[in-house]
C-alpha positions in Angstrom: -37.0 -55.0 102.2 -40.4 -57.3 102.2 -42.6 -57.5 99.2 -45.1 -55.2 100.4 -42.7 -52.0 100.8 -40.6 -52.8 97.2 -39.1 -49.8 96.7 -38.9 -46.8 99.7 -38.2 -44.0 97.3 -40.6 -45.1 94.9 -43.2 -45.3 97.4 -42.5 -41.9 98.7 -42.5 -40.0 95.5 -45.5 -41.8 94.2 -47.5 -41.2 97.6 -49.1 -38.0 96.2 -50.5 -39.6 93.2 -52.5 -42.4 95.3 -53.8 -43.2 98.5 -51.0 -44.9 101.0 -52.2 -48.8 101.7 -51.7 -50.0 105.1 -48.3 -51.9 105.4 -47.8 -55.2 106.4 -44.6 -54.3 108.0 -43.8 -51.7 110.1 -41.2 -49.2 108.6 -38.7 -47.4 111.1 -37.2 -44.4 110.0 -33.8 -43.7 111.3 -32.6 -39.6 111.0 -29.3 -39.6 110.6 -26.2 -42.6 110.0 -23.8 -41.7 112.7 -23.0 -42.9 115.7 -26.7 -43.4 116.9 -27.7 -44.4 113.6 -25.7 -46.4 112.4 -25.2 -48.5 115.9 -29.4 -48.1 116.4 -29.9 -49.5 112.7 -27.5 -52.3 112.8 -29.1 -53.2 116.6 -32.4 -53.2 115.6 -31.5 -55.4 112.2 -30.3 -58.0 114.2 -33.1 -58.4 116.9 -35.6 -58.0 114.6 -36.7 -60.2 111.5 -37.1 -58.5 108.1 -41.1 -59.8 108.5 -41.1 -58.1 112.1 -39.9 -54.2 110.9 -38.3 -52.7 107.7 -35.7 -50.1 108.6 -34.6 -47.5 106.6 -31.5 -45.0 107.5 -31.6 -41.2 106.0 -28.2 -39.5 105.9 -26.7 -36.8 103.6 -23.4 -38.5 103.5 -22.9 -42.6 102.2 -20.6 -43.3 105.6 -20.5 -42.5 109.3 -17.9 -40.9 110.5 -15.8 -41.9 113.8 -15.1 -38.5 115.1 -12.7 -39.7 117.9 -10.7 -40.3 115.2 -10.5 -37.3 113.1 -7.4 -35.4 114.5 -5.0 -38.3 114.0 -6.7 -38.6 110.4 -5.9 -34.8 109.9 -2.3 -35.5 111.0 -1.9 -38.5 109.2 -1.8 -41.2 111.4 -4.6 -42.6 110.3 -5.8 -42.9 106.5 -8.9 -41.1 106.1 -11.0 -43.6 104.4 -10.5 -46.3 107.4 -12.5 -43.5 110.0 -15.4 -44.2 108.2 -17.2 -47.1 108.0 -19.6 -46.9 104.5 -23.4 -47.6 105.2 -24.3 -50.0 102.2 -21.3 -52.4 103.8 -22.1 -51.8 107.7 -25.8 -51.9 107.5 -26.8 -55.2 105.4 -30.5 -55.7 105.3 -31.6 -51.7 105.5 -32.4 -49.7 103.2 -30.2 -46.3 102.8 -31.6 -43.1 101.7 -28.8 -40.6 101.3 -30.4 -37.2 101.4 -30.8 -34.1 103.8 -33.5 -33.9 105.8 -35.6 -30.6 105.7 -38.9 -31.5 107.5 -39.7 -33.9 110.2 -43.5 -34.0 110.5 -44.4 -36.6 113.1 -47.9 -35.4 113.6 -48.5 -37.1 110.3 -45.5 -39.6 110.8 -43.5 -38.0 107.7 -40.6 -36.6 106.5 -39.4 -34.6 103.7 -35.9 -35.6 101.5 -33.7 -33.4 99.6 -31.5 -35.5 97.6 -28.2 -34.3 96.1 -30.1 -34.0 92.9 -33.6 -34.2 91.9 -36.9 -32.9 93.9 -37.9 -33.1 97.6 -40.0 -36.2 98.7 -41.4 -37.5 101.8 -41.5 -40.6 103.1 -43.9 -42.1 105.8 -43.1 -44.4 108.4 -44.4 -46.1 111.5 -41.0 -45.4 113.8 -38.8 -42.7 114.1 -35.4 -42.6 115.7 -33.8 -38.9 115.7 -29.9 -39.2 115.8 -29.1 -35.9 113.1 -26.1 -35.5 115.4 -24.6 -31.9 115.6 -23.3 -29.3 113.4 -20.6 -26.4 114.2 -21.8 -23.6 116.8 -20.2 -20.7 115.0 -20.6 -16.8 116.2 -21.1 -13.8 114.0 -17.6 -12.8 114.1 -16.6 -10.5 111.1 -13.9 -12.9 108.6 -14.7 -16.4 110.4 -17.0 -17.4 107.5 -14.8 -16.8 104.9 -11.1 -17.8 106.8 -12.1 -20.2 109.0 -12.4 -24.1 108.7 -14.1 -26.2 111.0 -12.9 -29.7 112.1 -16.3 -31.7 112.0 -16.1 -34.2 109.5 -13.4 -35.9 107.9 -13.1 -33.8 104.5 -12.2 -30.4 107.0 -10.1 -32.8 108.8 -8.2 -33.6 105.6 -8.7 -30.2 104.1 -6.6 -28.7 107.0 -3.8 -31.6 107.3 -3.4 -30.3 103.2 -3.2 -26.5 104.2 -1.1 -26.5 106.8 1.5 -28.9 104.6 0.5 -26.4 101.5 1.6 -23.3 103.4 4.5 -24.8 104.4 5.4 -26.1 100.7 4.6 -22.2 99.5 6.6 -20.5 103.2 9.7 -22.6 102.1 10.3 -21.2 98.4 9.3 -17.7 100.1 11.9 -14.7 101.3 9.4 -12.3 102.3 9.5 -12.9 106.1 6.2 -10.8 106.8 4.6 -13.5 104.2 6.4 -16.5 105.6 5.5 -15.7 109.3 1.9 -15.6 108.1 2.0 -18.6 106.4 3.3 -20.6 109.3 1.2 -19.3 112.0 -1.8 -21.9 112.7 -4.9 -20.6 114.6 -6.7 -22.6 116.3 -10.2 -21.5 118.2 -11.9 -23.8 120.9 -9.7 -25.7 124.0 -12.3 -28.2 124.2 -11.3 -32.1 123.5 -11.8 -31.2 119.7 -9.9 -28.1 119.8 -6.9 -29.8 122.0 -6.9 -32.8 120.2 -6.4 -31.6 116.8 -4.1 -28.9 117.6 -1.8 -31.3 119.5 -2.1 -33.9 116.5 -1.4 -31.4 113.5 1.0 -29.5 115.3 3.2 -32.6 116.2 2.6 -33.4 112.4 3.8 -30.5 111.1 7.5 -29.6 113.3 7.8 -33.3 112.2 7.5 -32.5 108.7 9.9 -29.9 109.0 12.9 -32.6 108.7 12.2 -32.5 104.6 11.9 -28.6 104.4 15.9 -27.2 104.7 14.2 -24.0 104.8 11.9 -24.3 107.7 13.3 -25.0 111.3 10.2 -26.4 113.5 10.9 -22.9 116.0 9.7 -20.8 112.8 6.1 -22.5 113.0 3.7 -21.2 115.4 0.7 -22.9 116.8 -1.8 -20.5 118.8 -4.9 -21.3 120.9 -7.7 -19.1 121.7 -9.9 -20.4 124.3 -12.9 -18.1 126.0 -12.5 -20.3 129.6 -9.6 -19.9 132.3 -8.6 -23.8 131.5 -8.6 -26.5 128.8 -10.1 -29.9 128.5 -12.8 -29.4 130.8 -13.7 -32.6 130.5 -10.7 -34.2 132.8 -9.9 -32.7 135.9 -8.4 -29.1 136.9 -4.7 -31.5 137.8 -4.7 -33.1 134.3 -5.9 -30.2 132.6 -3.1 -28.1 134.1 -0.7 -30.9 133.1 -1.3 -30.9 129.2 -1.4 -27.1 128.8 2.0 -27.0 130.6 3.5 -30.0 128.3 1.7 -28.5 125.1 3.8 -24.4 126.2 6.7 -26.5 126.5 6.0 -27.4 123.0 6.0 -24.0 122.3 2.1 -23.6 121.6 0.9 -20.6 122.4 -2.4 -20.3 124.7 -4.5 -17.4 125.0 -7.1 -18.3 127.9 -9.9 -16.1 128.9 -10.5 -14.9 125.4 -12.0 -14.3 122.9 -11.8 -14.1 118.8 -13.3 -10.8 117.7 -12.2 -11.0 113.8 -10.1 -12.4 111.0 -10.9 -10.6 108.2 -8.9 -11.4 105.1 -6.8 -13.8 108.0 -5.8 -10.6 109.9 -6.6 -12.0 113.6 -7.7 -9.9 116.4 -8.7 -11.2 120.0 -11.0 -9.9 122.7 -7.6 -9.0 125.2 -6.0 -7.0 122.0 -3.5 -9.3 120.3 -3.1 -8.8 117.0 -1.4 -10.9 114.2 -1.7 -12.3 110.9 -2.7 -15.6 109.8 -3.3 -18.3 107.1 -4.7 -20.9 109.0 -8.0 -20.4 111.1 -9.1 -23.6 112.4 -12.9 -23.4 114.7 -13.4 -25.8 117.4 -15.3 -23.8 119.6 -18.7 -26.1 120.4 -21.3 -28.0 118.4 -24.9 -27.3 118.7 -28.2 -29.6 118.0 -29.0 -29.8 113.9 -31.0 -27.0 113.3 -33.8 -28.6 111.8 -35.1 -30.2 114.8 -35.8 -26.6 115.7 -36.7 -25.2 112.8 -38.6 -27.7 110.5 -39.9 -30.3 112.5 -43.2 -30.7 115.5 -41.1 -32.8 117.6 -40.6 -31.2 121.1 -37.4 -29.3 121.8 -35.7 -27.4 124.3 -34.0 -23.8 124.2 -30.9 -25.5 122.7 -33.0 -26.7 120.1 -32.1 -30.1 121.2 -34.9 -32.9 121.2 -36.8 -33.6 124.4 -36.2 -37.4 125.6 -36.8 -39.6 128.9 -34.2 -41.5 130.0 -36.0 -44.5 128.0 -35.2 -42.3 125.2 -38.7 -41.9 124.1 -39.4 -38.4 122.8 -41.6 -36.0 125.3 -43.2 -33.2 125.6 -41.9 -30.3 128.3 -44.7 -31.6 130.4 -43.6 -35.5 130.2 -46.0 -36.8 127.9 -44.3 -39.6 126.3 -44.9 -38.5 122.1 -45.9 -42.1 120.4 -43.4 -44.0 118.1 -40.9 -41.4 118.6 -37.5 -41.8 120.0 -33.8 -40.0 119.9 -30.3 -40.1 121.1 -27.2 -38.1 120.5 -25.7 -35.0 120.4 -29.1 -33.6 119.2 -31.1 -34.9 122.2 -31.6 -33.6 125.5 -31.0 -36.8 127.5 -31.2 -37.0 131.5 -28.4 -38.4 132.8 -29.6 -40.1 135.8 -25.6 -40.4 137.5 -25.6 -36.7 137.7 -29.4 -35.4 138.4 -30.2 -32.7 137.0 -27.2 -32.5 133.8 -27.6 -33.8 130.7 -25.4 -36.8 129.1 -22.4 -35.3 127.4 -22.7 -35.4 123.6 -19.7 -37.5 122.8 -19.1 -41.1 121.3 -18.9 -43.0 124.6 -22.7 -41.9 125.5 -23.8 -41.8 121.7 -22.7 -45.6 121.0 -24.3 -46.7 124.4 -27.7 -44.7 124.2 -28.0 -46.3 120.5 -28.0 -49.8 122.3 -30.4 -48.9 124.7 -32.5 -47.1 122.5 -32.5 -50.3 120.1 -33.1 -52.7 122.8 -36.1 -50.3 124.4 -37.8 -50.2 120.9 -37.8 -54.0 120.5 -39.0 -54.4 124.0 -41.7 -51.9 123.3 -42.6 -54.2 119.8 -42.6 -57.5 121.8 -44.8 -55.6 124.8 -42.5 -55.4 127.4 -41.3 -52.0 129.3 -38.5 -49.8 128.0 -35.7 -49.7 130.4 -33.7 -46.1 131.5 -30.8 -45.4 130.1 -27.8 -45.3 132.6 -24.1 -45.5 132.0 -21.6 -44.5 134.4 -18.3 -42.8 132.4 -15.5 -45.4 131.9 -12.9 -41.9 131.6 -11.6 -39.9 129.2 -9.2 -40.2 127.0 -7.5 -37.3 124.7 -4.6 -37.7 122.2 -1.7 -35.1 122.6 0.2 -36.4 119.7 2.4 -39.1 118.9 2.9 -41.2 121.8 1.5 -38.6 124.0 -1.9 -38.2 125.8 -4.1 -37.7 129.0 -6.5 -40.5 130.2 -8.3 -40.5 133.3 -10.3 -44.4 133.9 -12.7 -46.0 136.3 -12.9 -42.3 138.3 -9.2 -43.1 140.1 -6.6 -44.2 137.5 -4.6 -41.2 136.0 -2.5 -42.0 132.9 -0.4 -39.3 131.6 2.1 -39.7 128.3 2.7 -43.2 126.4 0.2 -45.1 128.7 -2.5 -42.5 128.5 -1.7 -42.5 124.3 -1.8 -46.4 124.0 -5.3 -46.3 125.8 -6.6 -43.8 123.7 -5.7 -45.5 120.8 -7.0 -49.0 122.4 -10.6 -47.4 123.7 -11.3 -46.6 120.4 -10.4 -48.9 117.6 -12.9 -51.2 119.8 -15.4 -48.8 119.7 -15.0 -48.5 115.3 -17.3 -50.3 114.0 -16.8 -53.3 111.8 -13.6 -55.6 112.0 -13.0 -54.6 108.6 -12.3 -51.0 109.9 -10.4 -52.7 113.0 -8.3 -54.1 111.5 -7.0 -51.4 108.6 -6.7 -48.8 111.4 -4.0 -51.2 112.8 -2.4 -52.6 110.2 -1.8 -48.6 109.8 -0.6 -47.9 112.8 2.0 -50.5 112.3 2.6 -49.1 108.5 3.5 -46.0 110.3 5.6 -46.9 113.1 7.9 -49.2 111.0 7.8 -46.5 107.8 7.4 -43.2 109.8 4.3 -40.8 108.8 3.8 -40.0 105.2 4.1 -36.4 104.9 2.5 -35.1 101.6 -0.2 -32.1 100.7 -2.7 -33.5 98.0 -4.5 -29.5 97.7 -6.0 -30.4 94.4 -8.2 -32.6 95.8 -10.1 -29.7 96.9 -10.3 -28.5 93.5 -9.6 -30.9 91.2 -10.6 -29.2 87.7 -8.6 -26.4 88.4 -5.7 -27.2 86.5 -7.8 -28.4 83.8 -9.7 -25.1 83.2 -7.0 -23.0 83.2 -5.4 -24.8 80.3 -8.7 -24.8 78.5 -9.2 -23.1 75.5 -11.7 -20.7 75.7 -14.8 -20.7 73.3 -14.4 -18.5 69.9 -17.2 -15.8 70.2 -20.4 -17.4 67.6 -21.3 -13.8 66.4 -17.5 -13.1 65.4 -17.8 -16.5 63.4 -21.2 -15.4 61.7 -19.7 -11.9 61.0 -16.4 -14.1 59.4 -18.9 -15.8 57.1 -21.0 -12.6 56.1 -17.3 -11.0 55.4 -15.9 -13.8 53.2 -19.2 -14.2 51.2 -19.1 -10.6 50.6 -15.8 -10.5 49.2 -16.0 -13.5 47.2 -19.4 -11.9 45.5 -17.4 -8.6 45.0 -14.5 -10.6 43.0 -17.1 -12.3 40.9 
């Protein structure tokens, strides 16, 4: 960072003690180190000189996560610490802050910092770029906080590849069939990609990982889908949808369409249409919506999703089209035209996220230099979805339909370009080729989540102080008594 702006976080926590002196350099903030972030920080670093802007990234976590990626990290295929690419290695020459944000006050171009330990503090800035991404859209259904796991980030993504494994470890040393049918049934809620793609990944995982358990045949595990729509994957076409929910029932998943969870309390599953049964894994997909800060805590403009008001330059505005000064956002938590389709909104996935963050990097130096911002258009290359092991959908250039192997290989292809870094590149291959000349490794590491566990139940516990006090009074006593 230049000499003038030493230290971010000192500067911000001691801003209430002194007056703020006019920087020599102006600082851009960037909200959030995903996709839009990261690719928005790492843009602007390299068309812009440290003496022409000084960026700083806020983001509760130390890495961005490559969410295209999660399912075949939950299954395995992929080890979990090559989906992420770690900020102080992928964003040399920018500051990091990691910390939650809790208030975005543009009107006085500020924003407020909750780190993991220690008081708020604000930090001011010149620039803002908005890319806080999305969290889970969750309903007030009775059990789903307390049974259910989303499949957001890569720690649920992990934390579910080690349940399902767990309950099969615990169902294969168990005779109680009521207990072992519960512990084999995996629920998942949401037929969206997410949903479909990290059912089809963990499911393939586990009746694979049946060949080590003697007890478990891959018929006695059962994979259900609840989805509230008549289809799934409503991202391809009706044909290809159609297509992988026929080849995932001949897999023997089980699809409820048209409905709805009403409750899993204590794992006991009930849907809208009246089935009933039992269990141990509860796995949400079911939609993302905008960071709820944007609505809650901050003065930047948002519509009724909460999600941040842009122009297709990306530039914040106002309902009315008032273009709000130094203020831009992309992303899942942005409202952002897409001018291909008038009138719709660009899909919040990877493909638009890791385009719009170019643009809106190349519109902010243009803007610097004087020049006019340019609209943000991008016409869909496809889709691609994962069904498994050398299985998938893909649907490229608006006529070429891959189904199987092909459609699996260009998943796979599509995105380890899109990871960032080499580094990352390169692991996520040499994995792949781990894998297919070893086979997957099949293991539940459960502690993980809990790691002192062990340790505190083998702890002795603390003698009582006033039952050593009253020992002392006791012993003195007696010894006065024999003198």
């Amino acid at each position: 960072m230049p000499e003038n702006d030493v230290s971010v976080l000192s500067r911000a926590q001691d801003a209430p003690a002194r007056s703020p002196r006019p920087r020599k350099v102006p600082r851009v903030v960037v909200l959030g180190g995903g996709s839009v972030g990261l690719y928005v920080a790492r843009r602007l670093r390299r068309k812009l000189g440290k003496k022409e802007a000084a960026i700083v990234v806020v983001d509760p976590r130390p890495y961005m996560t490559y969410a295209p990626f999660l399912p075949e990290a939950g299954a395995g295929s992929i080890d979990a610490r090559d989906v992420v690419a770690p900020h102080r290695l992928a964003l040399k020459g920018v500051d990091v802050l990691q910390g939650k944000v809790v208030t975005i006050a543009h009107g006085d171009k500020k924003v407020t910092i909750r780190p993991e330990e220690g008081p708020d503090y604000e930090v001011s800035y010149d620039h803002l770029v908005v890319g806080l991404g999305s969290v889970s859209r969750t309903l007030p259904i009775p059990g789903l906080a307390d049974n259910a796991i989303g499949f957001k980030n890569v720690e649920e993504a992990i934390a579910v590849r080690n349940h399902v494994l767990n309950r099969m470890d615990v169902a294969s040393s168990t005779w109680d069939p009521e207990a072992r049918k519960r512990m084999l049934t995996f629920t998942f809620i949401g037929g969206g990609f997410a949903g479909i793609e990290a059912l089809a990944e963990i499911e393939d995982m586990a009746r694979y990982a049946t060949r080590n358990y003697p007890t478990i045949e891959p018929e006695d595990l059962r994979f259900v889908m609840i989805e509230g729509s008549g289809r799934i994957l409503p991202e391809v076409t009706e044909p290809m949808g159609q297509w992988a929910l026929e080849e995932l029932k001949k897999r023997g998943i089980e699809f409820h369409l048209n409905t709805f969870l009403s409750s899993c309390v204590d794992g006991h599953v009930v849907t809208s249409t009246g089935v009933e049964f039992d269990s141990d894994t509860i796995v949400w997909t079911a939609g993302v919506k905008a960071n709820p800060v944007l609505k809650e805590s901050s003065d930047l403009p948002v519509d009724k999703l909460g999600r941040v008001i842009v122009k297709p330059t990306l530039q914040v505005a106002t309902e009315d089209g008032e273009i709000v000064p130094d203020a831009w956002a992309a992303g899942d938590c942005a409202a952002v035209p897409d001018l291909l389709n008038p009138g719709q909104f660009c899909p919040p996935n990877a493909q638009h996220a890791i385009r719009e963050a170019r643009q809106l990097a190349d519109n902010m130096v243009a803007v610097f230099k004087g020049d006019q911002p340019e609209e943000y258009k991008h016409k869909s290359l496809g889709v691609v979805a994962s069904l498994g092991m050398y299985k998938g959908v893909a649907e490229l250039f608006g006529f070429l339909k891959l189904r199987g192997t092909l459609a699996w290989l260009a998943h796979r292809g599509y995105h380890v370009m899109a990871m960032p870094t080499g580094n990352r590149k390169f692991r996520i291959i040499v994995g792949w080729i781990g894998q297919f000349l070893m086979g997957r490794e099949i293991v539940s590491l459960g502690s993980l989540h809990d790691p002192r566990d062990e340790f505190r139940k083998a702890s002795v516990p603390p003698k009582d102080a006033n039952v050593k006090v009253e020992q002392k009074a006791v012993s003195s006593a007696d010894r006065a008594a024999k003198g």
